[in-house]
Legacy VTK file of the C-alpha trace (Angstrom):
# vtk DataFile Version 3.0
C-alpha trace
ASCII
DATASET POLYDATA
POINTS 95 float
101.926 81.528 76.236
100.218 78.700 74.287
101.094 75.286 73.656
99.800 73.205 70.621
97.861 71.689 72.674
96.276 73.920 74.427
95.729 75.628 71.136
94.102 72.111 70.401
91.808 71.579 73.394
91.170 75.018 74.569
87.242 74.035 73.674
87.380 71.131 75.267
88.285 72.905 78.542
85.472 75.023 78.322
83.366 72.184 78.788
84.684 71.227 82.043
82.312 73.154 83.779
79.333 71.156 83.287
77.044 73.713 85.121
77.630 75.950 81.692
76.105 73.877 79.035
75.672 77.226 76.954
78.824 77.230 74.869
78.452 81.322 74.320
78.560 81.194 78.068
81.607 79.333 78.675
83.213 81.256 76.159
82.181 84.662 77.693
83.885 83.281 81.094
86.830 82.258 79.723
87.400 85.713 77.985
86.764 87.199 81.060
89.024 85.262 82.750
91.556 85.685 80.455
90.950 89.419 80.082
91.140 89.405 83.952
94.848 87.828 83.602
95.982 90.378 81.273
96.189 88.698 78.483
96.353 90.089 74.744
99.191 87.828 72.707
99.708 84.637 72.356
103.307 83.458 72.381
103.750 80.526 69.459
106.996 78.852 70.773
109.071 77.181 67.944
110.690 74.182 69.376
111.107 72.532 65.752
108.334 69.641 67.504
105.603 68.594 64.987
103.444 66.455 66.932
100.336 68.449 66.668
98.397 68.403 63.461
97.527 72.008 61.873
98.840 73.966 65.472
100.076 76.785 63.395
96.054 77.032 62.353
94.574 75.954 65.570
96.963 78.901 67.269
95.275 81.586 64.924
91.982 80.293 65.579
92.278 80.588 69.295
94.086 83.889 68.893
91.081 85.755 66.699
88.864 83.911 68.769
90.146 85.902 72.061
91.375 89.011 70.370
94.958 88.005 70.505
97.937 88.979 68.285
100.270 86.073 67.692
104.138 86.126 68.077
106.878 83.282 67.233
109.951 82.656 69.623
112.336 79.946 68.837
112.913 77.958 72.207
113.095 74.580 73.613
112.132 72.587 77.265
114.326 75.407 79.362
110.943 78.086 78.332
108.709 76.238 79.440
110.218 74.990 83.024
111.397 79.099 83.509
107.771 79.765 83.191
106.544 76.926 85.194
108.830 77.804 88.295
108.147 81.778 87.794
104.405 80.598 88.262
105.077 78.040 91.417
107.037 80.762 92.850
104.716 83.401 92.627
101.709 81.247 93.541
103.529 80.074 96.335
104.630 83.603 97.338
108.509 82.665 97.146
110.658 85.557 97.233
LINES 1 96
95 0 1 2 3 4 5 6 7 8 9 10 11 12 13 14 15 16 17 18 19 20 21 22 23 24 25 26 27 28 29 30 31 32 33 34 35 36 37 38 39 40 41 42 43 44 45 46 47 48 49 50 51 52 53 54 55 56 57 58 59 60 61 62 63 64 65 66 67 68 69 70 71 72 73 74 75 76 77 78 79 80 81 82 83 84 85 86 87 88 89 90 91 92 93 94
């Protein structure tokens, strides 16, 4: 799943890693990593929330960027905390 704004910053991430300063390289990384996690879509959640400018472009961009096809739920908070504790369980190993 995506948010607008990691759909905004994604490239900004990259550059956390100051040890890459080739932005190819970064990029190659983070589709591996990604690739790695199994991703291939990118979830665009519709919460009816317009806070980010152009995230409906920015999500496409990021999407052909990685390979990705795109897909549009309609949703609200409750997605994003079930997917937030299904992570902190399984990172934490709780049955």
């Amino acid at each position: 799943m995506t948010t607008s704004e990691h759909a905004s910053s994604w490239r900004e991430l990259l550059d956390i890693d100051k040890l890459h300063r080739d932005p190819e390289k970064a990029l190659e990384l983070a589709k591996m990593v990604n690739d790695l996690g199994g991703y291939s879509r990118v979830a665009k959640v519709n919460t009816g929330l317009t806070y980010v400018k152009d995230s409906d472009e920015k999500i496409e961009v990021y999407a052909k960027l990685f390979g990705y096809t795109v897909f549009e739920v309609s949703g609200d908070q409750k997605i994003f905390e079930k997917c937030y504790l299904s992570m902190k369980k399984e990172i934490l190993n709780i049955p």
